[in-house]
N, C-alpha and C positions, 0 to 999 in steps of 0.2 A: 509236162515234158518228162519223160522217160531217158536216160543214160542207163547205157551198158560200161562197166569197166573191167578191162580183164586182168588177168593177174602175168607174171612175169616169171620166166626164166635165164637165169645169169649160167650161160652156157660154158663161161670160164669167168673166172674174176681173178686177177693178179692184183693185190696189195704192195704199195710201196713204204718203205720205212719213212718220205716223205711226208711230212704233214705241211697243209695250206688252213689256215686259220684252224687250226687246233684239229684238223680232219686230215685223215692218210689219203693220200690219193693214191688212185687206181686206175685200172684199167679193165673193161670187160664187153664182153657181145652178149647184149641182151636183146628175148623176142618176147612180142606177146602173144599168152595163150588162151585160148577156148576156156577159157573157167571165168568165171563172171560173178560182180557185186552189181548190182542194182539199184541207181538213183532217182528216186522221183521226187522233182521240183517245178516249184510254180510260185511268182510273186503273191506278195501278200500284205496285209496293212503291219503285220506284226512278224517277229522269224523266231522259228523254231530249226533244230537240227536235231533228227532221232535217230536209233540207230534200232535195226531188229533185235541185235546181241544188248542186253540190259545194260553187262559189263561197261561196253563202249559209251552209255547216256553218262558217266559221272568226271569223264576227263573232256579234258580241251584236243580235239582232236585233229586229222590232219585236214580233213574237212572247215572244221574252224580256222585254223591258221591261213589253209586255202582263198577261204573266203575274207579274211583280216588284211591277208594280203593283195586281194585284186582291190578291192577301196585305198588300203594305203596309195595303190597306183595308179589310182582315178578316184582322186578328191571329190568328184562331183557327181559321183555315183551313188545314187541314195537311193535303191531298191532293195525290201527285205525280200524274204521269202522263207516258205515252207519246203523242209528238205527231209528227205525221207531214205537212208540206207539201206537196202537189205543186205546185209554182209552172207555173202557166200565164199569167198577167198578168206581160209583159216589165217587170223592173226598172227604175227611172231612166227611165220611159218617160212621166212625168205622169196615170196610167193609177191610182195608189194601192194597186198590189197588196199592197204590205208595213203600207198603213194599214187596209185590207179585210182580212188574218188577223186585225191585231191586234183592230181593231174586234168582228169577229165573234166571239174567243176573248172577250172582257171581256162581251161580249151572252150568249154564252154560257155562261159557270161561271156570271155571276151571275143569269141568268133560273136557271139550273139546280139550283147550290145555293145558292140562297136570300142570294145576299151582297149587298152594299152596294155600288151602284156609285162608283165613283170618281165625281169632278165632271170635266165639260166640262175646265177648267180644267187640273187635275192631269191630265189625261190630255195635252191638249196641250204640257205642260210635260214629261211623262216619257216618252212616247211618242208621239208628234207631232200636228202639224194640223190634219189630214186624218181623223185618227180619231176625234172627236165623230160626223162625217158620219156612219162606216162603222157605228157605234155605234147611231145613228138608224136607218139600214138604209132611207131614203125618199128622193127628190126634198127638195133643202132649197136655201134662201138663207143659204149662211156668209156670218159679218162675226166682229169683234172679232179675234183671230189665230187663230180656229177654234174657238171656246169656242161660240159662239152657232149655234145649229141653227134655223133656220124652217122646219118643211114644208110643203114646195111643192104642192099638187095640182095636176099638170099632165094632168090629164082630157083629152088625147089619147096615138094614136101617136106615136111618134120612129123614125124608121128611118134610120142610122149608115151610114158606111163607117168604118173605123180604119183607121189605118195608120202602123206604128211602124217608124220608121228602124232599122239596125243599130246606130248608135252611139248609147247614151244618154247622157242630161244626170242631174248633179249637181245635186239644190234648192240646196244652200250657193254652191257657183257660179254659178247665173244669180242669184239673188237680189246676191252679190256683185256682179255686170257692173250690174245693174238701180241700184247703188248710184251706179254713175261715171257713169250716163249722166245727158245735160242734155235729150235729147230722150227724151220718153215717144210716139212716134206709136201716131192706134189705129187699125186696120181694121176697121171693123163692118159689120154684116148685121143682121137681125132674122128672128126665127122666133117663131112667137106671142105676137107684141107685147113678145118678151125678146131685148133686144140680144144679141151675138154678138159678142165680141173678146177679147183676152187680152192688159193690159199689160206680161208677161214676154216677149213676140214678139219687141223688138229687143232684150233683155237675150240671151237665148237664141242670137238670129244673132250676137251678138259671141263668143261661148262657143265655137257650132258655127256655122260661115258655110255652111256646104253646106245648110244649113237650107232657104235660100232658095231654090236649087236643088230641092230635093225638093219642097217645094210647088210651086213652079211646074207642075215635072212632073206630080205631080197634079192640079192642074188644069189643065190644058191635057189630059188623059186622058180625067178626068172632067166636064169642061166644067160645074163647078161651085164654089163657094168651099171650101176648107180651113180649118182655124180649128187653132192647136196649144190642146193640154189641159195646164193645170196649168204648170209649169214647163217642160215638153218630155219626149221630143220628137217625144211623138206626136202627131199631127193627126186629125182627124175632120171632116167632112161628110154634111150634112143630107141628103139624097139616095135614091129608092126603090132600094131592090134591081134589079138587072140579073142578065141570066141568067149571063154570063160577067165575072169580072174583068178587067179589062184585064193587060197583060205586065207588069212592073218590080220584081218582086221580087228581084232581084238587090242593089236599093238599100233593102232594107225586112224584119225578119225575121217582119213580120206584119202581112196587108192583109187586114182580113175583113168582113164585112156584121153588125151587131148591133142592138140596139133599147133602147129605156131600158125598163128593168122595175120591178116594184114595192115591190121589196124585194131590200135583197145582202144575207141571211142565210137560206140553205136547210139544215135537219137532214134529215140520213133516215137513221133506226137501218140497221143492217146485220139 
């Protein structure tokens, strides 16, 4: 079996000085987008979990906790299997790749064999945030520390640019800077009648200062606004497709044209 996962854009994210179990809760409208990881799995006598990126084969991943957690919640599930990554959603990028496998593996064993999903709740707690969203697989309005999914019908097009720096950012880190600061500034926009900003922006440029540089440059490029997704430190803009991209990837290891789609869980048997 074959899984598509796609990645995510947090089209505004507001942070609360609130914290619920040591996590700030938020609130934000996130879709997913046409950029895709790749999972190929299939039971086995034995389990393995690989990843394309080398990096990824020496930590416990979100993939593993994934899978830790749909057994914790079906005791009597006792199939291994061969899993197989191909990461194409850049890491550390506020993009959600590592919350998109996981989402998509837990959507999937338990649509498939018939388990018990974990709660919102426990999934945020054992495997992060971001994955109730990927779990949902829709357009939604996160609140609470990601436990709460609302889906969103956003009954038009979205047409993207992405564009992801080479150096990514650490969630523990910006959320830390985000901690010390006294000034929260926001930059907003509005796109059908849904604001447009990201209260981690000056948490982030304290982190990585060239930050501000790289936007800039994009827009003065693209002679349109930028917005960063999630934590960083990738940026997006609302913007039609153009025939040609402009130069500058030199400072970027991924600038491309995408759309928000209707669903980030695609199967297709082999």
């Amino acid at each position: 079996m074959k899984i598509r996962t796609s990645a995510k854009i947090n089209l505004n994210l507001e942070i609360f000085p609130e914290k619920q179990d040591n996590l700030h809760t938020l609130s934000s409208v996130m879709i997913p987008i046409n950029i895709y990881d790749d999972i190929a799995i299939e039971e086995s006598i034995s389990e393995t979990i690989k990843f394309s990126d080398e990096n990824l084969n020496t930590i416990e991943s979100t993939v593993h906790k994934a899978l830790k957690l749909v057994r914790s919640s079906n005791p009597s599930f006792d199939k291994n299997f061969d899993i197989f990554i191909d990461k194409k959603i850049p890491y550390n990028s506020g993009l959600g790749g590592g919350s998109s496998d996981a989402g998509a593996l837990i959507r999937y064993l338990c649509d498939s064999y018939q388990l018990d999903y974990p709660s919102n709740l426990e999934i945020v707690h054992e495997v992060g945030s971001d994955v109730p969203f990927f779990v949902h697989g829709v357009s939604a309005t996160i609140q609470g520390i990601g436990e709460i999914v609302e889906p969103l019908d956003l009954n038009t097009d979205l047409n993207l640019l992405i564009a992801v720096p080479k150096v990514g950012l650490r969630t523990r880190d910006v959320f830390n800077a985000f901690d010390t600061l006294d000034s929260k500034d926001r930059n907003t926009d509005t796109w059908n009648d849904i604001e447009l900003f990201n209260d981690l922006w000056p948490a982030a440029t304290e982190v990585y200062s060239e930050l501000v540089s790289l936007r800039e440059d994009l827009q003065v490029k693209y002679q349109n606004k930028f917005f960063m997704s999630g934590s960083g430190s990738s940026f997006f803009s609302i913007i039609d497709p153009i025939k040609e991209l402009k130069p500058g990837y030199e400072r970027f290891s991924l600038i491309q044209y995408c759309k928000k789609i209707d669903c980030s869980l695609y199967q297709n048997d082999d």
